[in-house]
C-alpha positions, 0 to 999 in steps of 0.5 A: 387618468390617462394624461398621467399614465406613465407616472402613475405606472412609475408610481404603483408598479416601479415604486419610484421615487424622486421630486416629480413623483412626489409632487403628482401624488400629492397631486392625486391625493388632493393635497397639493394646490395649484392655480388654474386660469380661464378666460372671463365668459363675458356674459351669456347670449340666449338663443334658440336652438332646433333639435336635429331629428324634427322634420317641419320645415317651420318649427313649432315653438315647442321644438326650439330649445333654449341655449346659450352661447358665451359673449366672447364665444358669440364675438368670434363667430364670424372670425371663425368663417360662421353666421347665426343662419348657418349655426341654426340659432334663432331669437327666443322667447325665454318665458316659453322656450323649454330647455329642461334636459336638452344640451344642444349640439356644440361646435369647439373651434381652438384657434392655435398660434403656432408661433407664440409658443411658452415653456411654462412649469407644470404646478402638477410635476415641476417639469417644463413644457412646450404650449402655444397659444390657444384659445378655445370657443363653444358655439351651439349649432342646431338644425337649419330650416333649409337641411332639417330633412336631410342633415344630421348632427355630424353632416352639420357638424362636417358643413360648419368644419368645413366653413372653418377650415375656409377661412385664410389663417394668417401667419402661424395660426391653425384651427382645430375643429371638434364636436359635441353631440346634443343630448337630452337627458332626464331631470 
């Protein structure tokens, strides 16, 4: 846990004592509670996503994976400075589109205002802390009928970054950009 490193050297090394010690071991014993929240996904939009390293310039249908991206994710595509074309996502028969084993490469876009910013109470220590307002969007991209020979995952990835990083903030507000690569894996 390297987010609580410093108390958990405290902890077992040092032997310290006090409230915030205390509450991050019942923390990490599982004893505590505490409430976590989350933005509502606002259902699910199926696409079809091409795996990167599938050279036909017009796909089979038997290389487009199914995927899914969230409605609120899917709302913000074009606010974030992304089209569907540039993402690779196309239309899908879900009765014959295979997705066993396939996590499609993700694009994070965290949209940080910098001037709305709180000093909530961590449920974990007790202690107050600075956070602004953020609010994050998974969008699954695939490879791209135009760049299929020619683009790998991070190439893409670095194109849709830098169509992100295009788009004018208004005031106070930054994007972060970060990736995920595709996976297949074995079921």
């Amino acid at each position: 846990m390297k987010r609580f490193s410093r108390l958990q050297y405290a902890a077992k090394t040092l032997k310290a004592t006090g409230p915030v010690i205390t509450k991050y071991q019942a923390f990490r014993s599982g004893t505590a509670t505490y409430n976590a929240t989350s933005q509502a996904r606002q259902g699910t939009v199926k696409i079809g996503i091409r795996a990167f390293g599938v050279l036909a310039a017009t796909p089979a249908a038997a290389t487009i994976y199914a995927s899914g991206v969230t409605g609120r994710a899917n709302a913000q595509i074009t606010a974030n400075g992304l089209t569907a074309l540039t993402l690779g996502h196309r239309d899908i028969d879900t009765a014959n589109t295979p997705s066993a084993g396939f996590n499609s490469a993700k694009l994070i876009v965290a949209v940080v205002n910098n001037a709305s910013t709180t000093t909530p109470v961590s449920q974990i220590t007790g202690l107050e802390y600075k956070k602004a307002a953020t609010e994050s969007y998974t969008i699954p991209f695939g490879a791209t009928d135009a760049d299929a020979a020619t683009e790998g995952q991070y190439e893409a990835f670095q194109r849709l970054a830098g169509q992100v990083a295009g788009v004018a903030p208004a005031t106070g507000i930054s994007r972060r950009v970060s990736f995920r690569p595709e996976a297949f894996r074995l079921r």
